[in-house]
DOKE-362684 format. One record per residue (C-alpha): residue number from 1; residue in one letter; x, y, z. Coordinates in pm, whole numbers, plus 50000, padded with zeros to 5 digits. Example, Ala and Ser with C-alpha at 12.3 -4.5 7.8 and 13.67 -1.06 7.14 Angstrom:
BEGIN
+------+------+-------+-------+-------+
! resi ! resn !  east ! north !    up !
+------+------+-------+-------+-------+
!    1 !    A ! 51230 ! 49550 ! 50780 !
!    2 !    S ! 51367 ! 49894 ! 50714 !
+------+------+-------+-------+-------+
//
This chain:
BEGIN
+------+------+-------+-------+-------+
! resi ! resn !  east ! north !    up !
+------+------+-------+-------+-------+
!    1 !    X ! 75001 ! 80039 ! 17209 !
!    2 !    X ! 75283 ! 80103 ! 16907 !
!    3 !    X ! 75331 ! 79946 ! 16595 !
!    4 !    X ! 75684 ! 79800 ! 16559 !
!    5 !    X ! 75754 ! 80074 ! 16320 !
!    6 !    X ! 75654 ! 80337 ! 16508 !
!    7 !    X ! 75897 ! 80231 ! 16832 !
!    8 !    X ! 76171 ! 80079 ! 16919 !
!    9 !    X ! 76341 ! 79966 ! 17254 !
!   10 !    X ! 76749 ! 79931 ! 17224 !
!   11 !    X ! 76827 ! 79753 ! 17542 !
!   12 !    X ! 77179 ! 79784 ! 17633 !
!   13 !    X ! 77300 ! 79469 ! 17796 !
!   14 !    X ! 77641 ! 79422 ! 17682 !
!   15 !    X ! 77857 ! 79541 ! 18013 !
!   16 !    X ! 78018 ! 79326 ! 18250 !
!   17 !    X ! 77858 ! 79454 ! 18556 !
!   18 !    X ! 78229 ! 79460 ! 18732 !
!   19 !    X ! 78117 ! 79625 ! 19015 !
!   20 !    X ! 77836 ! 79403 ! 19131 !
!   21 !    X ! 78109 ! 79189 ! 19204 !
!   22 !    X ! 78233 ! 78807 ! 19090 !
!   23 !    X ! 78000 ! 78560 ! 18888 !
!   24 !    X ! 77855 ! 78604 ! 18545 !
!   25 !    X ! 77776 ! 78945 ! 18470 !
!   26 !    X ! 77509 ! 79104 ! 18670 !
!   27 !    X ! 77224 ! 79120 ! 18379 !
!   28 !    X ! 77252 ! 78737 ! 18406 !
!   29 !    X ! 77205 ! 78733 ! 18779 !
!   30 !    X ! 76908 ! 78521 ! 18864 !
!   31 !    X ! 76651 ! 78781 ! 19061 !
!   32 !    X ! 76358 ! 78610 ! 19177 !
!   33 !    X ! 76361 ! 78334 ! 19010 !
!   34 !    X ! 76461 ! 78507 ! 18628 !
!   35 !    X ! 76778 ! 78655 ! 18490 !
!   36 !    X ! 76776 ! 79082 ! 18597 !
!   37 !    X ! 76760 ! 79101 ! 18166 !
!   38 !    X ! 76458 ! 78859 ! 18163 !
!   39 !    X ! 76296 ! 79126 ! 18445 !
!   40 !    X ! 76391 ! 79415 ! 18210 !
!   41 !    X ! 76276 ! 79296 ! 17895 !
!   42 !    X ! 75923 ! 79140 ! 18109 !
!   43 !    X ! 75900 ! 79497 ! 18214 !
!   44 !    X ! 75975 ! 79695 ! 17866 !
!   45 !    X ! 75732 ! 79426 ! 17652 !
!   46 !    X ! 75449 ! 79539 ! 17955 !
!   47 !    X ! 75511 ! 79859 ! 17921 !
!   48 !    X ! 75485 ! 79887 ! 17565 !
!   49 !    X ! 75312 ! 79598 ! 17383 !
!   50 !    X ! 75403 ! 79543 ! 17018 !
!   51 !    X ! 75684 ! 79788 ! 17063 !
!   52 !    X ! 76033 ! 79644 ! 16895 !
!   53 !    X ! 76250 ! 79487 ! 17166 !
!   54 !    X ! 76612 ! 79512 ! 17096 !
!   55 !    X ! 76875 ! 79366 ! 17334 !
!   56 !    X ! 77253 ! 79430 ! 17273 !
!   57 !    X ! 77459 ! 79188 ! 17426 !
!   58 !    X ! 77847 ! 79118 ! 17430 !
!   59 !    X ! 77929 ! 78858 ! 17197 !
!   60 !    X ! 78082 ! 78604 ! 17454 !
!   61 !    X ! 77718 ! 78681 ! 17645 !
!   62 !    X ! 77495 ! 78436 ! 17364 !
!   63 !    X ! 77463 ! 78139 ! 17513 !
!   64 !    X ! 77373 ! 78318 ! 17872 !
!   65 !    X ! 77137 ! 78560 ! 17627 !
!   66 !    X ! 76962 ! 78268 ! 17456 !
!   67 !    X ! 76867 ! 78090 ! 17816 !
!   68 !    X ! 76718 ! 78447 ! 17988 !
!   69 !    X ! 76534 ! 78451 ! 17606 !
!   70 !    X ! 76352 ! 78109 ! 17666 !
!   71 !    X ! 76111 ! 78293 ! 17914 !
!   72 !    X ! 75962 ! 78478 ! 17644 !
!   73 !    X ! 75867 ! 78201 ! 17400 !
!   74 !    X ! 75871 ! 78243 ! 16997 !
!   75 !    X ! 75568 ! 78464 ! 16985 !
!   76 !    X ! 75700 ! 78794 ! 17142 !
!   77 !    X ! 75845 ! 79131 ! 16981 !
!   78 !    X ! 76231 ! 79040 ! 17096 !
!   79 !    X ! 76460 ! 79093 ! 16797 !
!   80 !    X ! 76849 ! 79026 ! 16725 !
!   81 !    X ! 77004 ! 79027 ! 16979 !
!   82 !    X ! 77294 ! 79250 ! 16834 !
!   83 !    X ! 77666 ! 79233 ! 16986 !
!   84 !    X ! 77774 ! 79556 ! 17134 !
!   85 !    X ! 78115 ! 79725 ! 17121 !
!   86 !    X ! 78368 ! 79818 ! 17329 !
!   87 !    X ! 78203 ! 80126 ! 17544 !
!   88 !    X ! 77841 ! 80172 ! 17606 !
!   89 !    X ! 77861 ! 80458 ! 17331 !
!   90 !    X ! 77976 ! 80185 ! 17058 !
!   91 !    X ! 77730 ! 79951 ! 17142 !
!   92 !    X ! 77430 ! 80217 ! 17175 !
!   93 !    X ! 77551 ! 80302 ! 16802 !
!   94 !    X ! 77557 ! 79932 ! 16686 !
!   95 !    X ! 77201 ! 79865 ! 16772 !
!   96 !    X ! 77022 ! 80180 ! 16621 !
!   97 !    X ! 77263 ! 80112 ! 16313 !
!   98 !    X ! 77078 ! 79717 ! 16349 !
!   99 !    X ! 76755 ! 79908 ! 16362 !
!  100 !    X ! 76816 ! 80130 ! 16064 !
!  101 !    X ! 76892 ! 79810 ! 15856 !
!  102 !    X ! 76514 ! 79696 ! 15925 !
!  103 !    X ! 76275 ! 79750 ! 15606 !
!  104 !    X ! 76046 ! 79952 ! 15825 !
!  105 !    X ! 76276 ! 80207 ! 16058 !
!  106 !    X ! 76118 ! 80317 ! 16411 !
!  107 !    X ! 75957 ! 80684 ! 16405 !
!  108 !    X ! 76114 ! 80696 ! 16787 !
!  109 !    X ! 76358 ! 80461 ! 16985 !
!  110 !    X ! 76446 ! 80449 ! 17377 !
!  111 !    X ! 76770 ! 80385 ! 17465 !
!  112 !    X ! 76729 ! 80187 ! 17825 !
!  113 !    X ! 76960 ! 80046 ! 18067 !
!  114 !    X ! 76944 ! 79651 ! 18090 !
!  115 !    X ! 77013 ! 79751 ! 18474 !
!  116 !    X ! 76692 ! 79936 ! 18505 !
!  117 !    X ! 76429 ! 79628 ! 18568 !
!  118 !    X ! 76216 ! 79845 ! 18746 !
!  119 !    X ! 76069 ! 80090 ! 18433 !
!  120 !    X ! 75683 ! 80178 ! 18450 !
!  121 !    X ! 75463 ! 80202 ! 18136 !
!  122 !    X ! 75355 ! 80542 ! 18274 !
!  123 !    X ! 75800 ! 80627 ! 18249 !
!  124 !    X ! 75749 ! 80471 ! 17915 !
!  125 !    X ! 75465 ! 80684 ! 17751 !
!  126 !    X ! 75580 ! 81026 ! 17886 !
!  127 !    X ! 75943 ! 80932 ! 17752 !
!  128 !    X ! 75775 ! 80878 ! 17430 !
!  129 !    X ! 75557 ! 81181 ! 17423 !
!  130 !    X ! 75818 ! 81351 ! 17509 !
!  131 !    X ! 76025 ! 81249 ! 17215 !
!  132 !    X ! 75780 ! 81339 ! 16999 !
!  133 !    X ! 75722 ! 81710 ! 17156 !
!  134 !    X ! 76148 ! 81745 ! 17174 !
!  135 !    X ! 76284 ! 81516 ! 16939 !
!  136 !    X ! 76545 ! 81462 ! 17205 !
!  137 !    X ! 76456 ! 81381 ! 17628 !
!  138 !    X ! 76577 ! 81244 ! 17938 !
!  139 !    X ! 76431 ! 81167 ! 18231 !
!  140 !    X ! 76553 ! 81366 ! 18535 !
!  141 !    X ! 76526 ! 81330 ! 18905 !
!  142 !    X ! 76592 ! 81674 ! 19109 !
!  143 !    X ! 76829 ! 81590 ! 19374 !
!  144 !    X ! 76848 ! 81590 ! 19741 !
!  145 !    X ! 77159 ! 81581 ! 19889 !
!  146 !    X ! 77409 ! 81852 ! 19867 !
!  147 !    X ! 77700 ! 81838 ! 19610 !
!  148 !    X ! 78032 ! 81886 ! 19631 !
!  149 !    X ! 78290 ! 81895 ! 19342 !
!  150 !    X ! 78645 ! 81789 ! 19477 !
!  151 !    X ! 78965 ! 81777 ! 19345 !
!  152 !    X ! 79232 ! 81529 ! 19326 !
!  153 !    X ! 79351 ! 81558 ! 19725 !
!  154 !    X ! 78967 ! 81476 ! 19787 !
!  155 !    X ! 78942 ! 81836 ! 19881 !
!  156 !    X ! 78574 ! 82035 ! 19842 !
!  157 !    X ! 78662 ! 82331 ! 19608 !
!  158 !    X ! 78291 ! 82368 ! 19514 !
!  159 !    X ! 77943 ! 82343 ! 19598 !
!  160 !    X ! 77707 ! 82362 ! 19284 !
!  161 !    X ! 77360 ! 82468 ! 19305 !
!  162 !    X ! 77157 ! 82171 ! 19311 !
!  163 !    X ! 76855 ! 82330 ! 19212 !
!  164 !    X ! 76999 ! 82323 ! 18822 !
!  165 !    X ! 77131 ! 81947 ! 18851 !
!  166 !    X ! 76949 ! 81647 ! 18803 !
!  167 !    X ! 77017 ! 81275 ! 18828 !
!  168 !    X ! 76940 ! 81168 ! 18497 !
!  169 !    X ! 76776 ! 80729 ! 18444 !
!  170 !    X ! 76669 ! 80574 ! 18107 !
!  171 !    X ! 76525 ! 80501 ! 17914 !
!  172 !    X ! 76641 ! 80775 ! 17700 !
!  173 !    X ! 76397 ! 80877 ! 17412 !
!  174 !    X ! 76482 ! 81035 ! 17112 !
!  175 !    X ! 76328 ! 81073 ! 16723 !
!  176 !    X ! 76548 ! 80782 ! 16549 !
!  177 !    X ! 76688 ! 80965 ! 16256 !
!  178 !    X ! 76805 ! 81225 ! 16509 !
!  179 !    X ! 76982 ! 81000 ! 16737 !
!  180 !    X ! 77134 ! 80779 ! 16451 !
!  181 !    X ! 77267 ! 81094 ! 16305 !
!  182 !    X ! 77388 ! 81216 ! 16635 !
!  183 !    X ! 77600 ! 80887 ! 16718 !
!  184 !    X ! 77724 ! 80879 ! 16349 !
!  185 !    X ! 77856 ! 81234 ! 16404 !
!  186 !    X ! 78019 ! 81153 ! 16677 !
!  187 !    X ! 78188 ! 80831 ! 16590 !
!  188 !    X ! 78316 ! 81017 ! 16248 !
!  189 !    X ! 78456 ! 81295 ! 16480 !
!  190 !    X ! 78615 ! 81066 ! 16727 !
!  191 !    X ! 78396 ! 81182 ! 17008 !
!  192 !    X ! 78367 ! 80812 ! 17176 !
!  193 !    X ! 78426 ! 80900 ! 17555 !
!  194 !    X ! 78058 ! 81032 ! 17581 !
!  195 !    X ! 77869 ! 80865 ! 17886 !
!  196 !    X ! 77520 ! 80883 ! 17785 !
!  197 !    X ! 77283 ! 80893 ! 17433 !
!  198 !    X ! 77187 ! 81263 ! 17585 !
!  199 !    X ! 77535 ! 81364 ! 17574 !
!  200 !    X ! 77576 ! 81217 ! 17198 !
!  201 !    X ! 77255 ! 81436 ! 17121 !
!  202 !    X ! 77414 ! 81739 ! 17256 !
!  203 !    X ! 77776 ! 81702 ! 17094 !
!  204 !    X ! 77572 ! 81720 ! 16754 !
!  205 !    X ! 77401 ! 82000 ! 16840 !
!  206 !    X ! 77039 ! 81912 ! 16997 !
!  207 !    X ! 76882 ! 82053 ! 17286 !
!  208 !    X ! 76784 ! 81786 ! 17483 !
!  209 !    X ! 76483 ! 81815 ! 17719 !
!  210 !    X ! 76426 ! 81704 ! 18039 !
!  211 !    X ! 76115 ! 81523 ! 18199 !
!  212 !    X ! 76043 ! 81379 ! 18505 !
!  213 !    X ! 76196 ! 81057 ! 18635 !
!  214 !    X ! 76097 ! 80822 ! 18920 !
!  215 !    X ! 76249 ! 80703 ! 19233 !
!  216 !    X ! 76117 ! 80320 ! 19182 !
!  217 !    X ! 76312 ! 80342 ! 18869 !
!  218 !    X ! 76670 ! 80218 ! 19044 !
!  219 !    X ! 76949 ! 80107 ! 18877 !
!  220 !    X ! 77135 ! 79789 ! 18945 !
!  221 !    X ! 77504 ! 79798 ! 19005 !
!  222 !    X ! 77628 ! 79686 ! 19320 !
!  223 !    X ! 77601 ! 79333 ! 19498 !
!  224 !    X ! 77411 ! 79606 ! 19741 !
!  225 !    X ! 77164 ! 79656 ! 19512 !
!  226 !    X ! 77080 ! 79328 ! 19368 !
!  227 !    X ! 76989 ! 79240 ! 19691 !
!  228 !    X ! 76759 ! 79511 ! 19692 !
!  229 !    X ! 76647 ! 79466 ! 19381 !
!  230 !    X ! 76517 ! 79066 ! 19452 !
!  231 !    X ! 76372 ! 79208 ! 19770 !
!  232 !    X ! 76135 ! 79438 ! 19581 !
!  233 !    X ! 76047 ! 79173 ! 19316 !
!  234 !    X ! 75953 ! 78923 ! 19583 !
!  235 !    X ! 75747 ! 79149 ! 19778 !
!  236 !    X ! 75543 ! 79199 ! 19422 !
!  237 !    X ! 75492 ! 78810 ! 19426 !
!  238 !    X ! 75257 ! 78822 ! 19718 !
!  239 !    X ! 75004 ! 78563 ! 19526 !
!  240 !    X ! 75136 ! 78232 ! 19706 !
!  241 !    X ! 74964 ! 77918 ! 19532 !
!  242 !    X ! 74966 ! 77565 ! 19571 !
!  243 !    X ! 74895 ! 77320 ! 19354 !
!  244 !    X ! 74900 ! 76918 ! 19384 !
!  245 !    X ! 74906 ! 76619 ! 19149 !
!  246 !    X ! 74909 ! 76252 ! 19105 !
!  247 !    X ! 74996 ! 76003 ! 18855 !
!  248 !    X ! 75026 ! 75613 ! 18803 !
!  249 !    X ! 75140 ! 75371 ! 18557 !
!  250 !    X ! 75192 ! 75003 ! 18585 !
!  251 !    X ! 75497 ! 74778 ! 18478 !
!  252 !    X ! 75539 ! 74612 ! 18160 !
!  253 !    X ! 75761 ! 74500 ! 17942 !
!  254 !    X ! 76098 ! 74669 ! 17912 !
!  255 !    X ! 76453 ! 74701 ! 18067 !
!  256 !    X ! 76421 ! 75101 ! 18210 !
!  257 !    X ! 76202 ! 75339 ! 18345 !
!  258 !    X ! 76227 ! 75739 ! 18345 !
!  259 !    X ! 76231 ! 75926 ! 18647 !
!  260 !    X ! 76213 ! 76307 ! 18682 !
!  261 !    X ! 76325 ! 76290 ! 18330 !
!  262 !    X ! 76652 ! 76037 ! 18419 !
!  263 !    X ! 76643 ! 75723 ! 18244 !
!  264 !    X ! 76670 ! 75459 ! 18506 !
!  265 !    X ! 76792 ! 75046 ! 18430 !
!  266 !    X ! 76500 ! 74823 ! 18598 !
!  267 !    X ! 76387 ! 74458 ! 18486 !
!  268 !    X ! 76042 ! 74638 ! 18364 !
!  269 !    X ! 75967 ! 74891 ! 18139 !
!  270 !    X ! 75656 ! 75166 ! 18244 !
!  271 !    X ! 75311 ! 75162 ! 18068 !
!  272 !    X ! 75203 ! 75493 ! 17915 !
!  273 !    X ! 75118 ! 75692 ! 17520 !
!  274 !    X ! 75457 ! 75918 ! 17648 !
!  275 !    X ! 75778 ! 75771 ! 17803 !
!  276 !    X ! 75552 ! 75717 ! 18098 !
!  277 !    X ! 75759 ! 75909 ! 18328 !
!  278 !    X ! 75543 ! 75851 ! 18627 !
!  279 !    X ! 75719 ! 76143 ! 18868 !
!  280 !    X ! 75718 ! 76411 ! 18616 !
!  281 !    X ! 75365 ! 76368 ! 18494 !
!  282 !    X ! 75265 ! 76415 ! 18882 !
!  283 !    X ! 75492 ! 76744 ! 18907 !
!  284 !    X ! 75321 ! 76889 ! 18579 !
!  285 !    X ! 74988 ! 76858 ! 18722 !
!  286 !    X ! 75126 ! 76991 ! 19038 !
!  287 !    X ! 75211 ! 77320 ! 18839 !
!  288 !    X ! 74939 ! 77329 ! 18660 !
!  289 !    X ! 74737 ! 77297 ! 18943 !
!  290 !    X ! 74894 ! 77569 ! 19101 !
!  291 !    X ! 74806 ! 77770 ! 18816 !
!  292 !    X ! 74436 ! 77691 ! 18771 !
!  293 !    X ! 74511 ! 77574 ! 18395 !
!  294 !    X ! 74392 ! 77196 ! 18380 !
!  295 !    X ! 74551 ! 76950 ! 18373 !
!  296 !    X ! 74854 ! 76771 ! 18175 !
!  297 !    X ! 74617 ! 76549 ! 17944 !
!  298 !    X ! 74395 ! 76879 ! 17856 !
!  299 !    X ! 74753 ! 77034 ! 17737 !
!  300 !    X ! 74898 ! 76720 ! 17581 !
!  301 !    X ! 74599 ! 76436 ! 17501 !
!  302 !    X ! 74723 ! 76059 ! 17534 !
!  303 !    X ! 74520 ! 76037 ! 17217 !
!  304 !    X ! 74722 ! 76250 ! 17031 !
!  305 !    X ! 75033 ! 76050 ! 16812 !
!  306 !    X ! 75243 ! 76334 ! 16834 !
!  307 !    X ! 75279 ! 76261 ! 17224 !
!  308 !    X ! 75342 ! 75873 ! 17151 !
!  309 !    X ! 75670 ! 75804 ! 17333 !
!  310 !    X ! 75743 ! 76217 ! 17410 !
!  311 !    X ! 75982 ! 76257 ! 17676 !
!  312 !    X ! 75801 ! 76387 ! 17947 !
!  313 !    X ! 76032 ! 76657 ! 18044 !
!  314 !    X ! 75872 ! 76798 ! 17737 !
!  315 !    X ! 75579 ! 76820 ! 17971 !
!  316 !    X ! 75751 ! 76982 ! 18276 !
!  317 !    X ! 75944 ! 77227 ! 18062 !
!  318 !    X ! 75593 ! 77344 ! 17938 !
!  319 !    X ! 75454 ! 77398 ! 18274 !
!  320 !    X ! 75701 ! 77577 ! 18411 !
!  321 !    X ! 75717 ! 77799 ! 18137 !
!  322 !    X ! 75323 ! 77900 ! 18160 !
!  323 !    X ! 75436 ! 77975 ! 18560 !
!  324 !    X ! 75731 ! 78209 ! 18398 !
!  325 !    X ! 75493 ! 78366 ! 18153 !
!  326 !    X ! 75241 ! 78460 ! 18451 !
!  327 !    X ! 75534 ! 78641 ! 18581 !
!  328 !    X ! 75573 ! 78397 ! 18852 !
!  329 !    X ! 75816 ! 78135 ! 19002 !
!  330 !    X ! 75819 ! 77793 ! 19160 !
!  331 !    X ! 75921 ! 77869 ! 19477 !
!  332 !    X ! 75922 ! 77491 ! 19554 !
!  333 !    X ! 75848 ! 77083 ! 19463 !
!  334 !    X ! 75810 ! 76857 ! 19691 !
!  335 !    X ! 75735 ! 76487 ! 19517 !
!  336 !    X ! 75711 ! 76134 ! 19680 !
!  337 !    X ! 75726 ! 75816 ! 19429 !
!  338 !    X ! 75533 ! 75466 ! 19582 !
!  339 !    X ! 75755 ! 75155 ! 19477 !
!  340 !    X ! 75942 ! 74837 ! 19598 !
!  341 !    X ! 76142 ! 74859 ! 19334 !
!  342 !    X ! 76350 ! 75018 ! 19191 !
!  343 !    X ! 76560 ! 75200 ! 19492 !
!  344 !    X ! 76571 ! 75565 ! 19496 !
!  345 !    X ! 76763 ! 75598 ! 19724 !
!  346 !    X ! 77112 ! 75590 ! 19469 !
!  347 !    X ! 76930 ! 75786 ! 19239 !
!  348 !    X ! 76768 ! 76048 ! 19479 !
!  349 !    X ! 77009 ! 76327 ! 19360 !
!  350 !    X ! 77043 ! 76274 ! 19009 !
!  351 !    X ! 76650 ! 76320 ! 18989 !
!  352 !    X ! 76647 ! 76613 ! 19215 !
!  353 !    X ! 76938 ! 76778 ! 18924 !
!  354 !    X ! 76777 ! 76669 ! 18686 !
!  355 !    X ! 76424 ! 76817 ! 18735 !
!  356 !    X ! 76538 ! 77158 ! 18878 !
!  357 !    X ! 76725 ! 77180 ! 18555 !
!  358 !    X ! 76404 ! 77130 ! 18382 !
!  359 !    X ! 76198 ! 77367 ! 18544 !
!  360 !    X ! 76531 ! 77582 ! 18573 !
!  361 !    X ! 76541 ! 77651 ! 18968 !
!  362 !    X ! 76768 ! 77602 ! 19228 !
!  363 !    X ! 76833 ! 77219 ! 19338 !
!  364 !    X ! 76756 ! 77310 ! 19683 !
!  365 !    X ! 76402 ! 77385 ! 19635 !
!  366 !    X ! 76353 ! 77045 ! 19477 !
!  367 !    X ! 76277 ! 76761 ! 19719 !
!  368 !    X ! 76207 ! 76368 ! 19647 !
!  369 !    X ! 76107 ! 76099 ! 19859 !
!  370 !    X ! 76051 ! 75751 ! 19825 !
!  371 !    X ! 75815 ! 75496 ! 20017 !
!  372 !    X ! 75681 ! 75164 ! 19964 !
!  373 !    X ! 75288 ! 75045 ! 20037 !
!  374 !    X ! 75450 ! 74800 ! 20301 !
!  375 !    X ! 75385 ! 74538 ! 20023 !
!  376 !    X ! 74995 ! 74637 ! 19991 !
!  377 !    X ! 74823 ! 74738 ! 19674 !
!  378 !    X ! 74918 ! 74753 ! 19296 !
!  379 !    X ! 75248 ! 74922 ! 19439 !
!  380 !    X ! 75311 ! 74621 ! 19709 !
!  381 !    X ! 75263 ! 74372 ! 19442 !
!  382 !    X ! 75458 ! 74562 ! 19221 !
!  383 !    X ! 75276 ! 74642 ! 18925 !
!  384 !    X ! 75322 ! 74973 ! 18871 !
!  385 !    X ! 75449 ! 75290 ! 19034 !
!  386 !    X ! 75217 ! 75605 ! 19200 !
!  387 !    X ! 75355 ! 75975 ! 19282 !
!  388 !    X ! 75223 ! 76249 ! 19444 !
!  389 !    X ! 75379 ! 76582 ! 19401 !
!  390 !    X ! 75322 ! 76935 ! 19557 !
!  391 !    X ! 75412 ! 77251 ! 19371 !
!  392 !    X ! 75431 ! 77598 ! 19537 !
!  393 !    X ! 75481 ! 77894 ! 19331 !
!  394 !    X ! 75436 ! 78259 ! 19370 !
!  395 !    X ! 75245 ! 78487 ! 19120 !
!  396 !    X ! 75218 ! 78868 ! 19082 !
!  397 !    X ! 74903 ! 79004 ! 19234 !
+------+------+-------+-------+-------+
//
């Protein structure tokens, strides 16, 4: 849709979201299954393929910043991230100075909320056209409820016609030189207490136009509305899908077998071209099943030496990042592993942890169970180990 150099996206995602209440901040809140930032950026990249991406984060925010990134993979257009300042008006200035240190400059940037995961590509393309037309634009929603301006005692000493106000979203689009200009102006002249990029335009002089906004385009800042928020997201992931899998691999020599990724002590060793890990190889097919993509030898061939003695959470990481780049999440895995021996039992948890930390979902929507063949089959005699594994996960329609 725009080359890199044409336009740019400045998230800004480096408040602390006090309001929303305790926890991490509230861009890192996990909505449906994803980080609110990972929702924003999903939405923004959608919106407007090939555009620069450019998230501005608080510094102590990286390692929180780097995990909400993983989603995306190394091929996207997400660059920097670049650490804010102290107000939103430092930070704003700190990216499009990041920008303005690339070889090739954007033509236009929006300036967009990290709050705001709810942005259309139809809000995007008239906020760029509009740039274009007015070099500086907003959108605007008219509003419906009565004002009142008050004074200090909480008493009404005003009622302003709404007709000429307007609730004004982001993003906020404006030509880049213009805007750069505009928040260089205003740092030099010690105008920092400005609330939004439209009133930075205006101190320097612009007339800043108005277009139309939309009502799905809500912002985030109360506990309230992230509630809301993961409501609306769920309802979107109305394509349920179920997928199932199952793996074996016999005993052999060795003093520990892996489990869900945990490295177990056992008087045999398990068979296979990876690390054999006979639970995780059933939950991979499980998600790939769900996702109608093959299966886990299509994606990574025994014959293939790079594989030769991979950990298999390699494997599970990759599966449940093709659900993530769908747009989807696992909603749940269910698993059940066929041995004698060793006891799961003791271990039961530690699994569970460990693979919902692989496929990065709650621990609750991970369950394992254990059985034995009652001492019948390959299992009964014990020479080797079978799982079965059920995946649910939930895709956008």
């Amino acid at each position: 849709m725009h080359a890199a150099s044409e336009l740019a996206i400045l998230v800004v995602a480096a408040g602390r979201g006090a309001r929303a209440g305790a926890g991490i901040p509230k861009q890192y809140r996990s909505l449906a299954g994803r980080p609110l930032l990972a929702q924003t950026l999903g939405a923004l990249m959608r919106a407007a393929p090939g555009a620069t991406v450019l998230p501005v984060i608080h510094k102590d925010d990286l390692d929180l910043y780097r995990a909400c990134a993983t989603v995306f993979g190394a091929d996207c257009c997400l660059a920097g991230p670049v650490f804010g300042g102290t107000t939103r008006q430092a930070s704003v200035r700190l990216g499009l100075e990041a920008l303005s240190a690339q070889q090739f400059p954007p033509a236009i940037v929006l300036i967009h909320d990290a709050a705001r995961l709810f942005v259309s590509g139809i809000m995007v393309q008239r906020a760029v056209a509009a740039a274009k037309i007015h070099g500086a634009a907003i959108p605007g929603m008219a509003l419906t409820d009565t004002i009142k301006e008050i004074d200090t005692q909480a008493s009404v000493i005003a009622t302003p016609p709404r007709a000429g106000l307007r609730a004004v979203q982001t993003p906020q689009a404006f030509r880049f030189d213009l805007i750069l200009a505009a928040h260089r102006k205003a740092a030099s002249a010690g105008a920092l207490d400005l609330t939004d990029d439209a009133a930075v335009a205006a101190f320097a002089g612009h007339r800043v136009h108005v277009f139309a906004g939309e009502t799905s385009n809500m912002k985030v800042t109360t506990s309230e509305d992230l509630a809301v928020a993961e409501a609306r997201l769920m309802a979107n992931l109305a394509d349920v899908r179920i997928g199932q899998g199952y793996d074996v691999h016999a005993f052999g020599p060795g003093g520990h077998i892996c489990l869900g990724g945990l490295k177990i002590e056992h008087d045999h060793g398990l068979v296979g071209h990876s690390d054999a890990d006979v639970l995780s190889h059933a939950i991979t097919d499980a998600l790939l099943g769900a996702l109608a993509d093959g299966d886990i030898g299509s994606h990574f061939p025994p014959g293939d030496p790079q594989w030769r003695g991979a950990a298999s959470r390699i494997f599970l990481a990759a599966a449940s990042a093709k659900v993530r780049a769908r747009g989807g999440i696992i909603a749940h895995i269910d698993a059940t592993l066929v041995c004698e021996r060793p006891k799961v039992g003791p271990h039961r948890d530690a699994i569970r942890a460990n693979i919902a930390e692989i496929v990065e979902i709650p621990l609750h929507r991970v369950a394992l169970k254990a059985t034995t063949s009652e001492g019948l089959g390959f299992t009964g005699r014990e020479e080797g180990i079978a799982s079965l594994a059920v995946a649910t996960i939930r895709l956008p329609l």
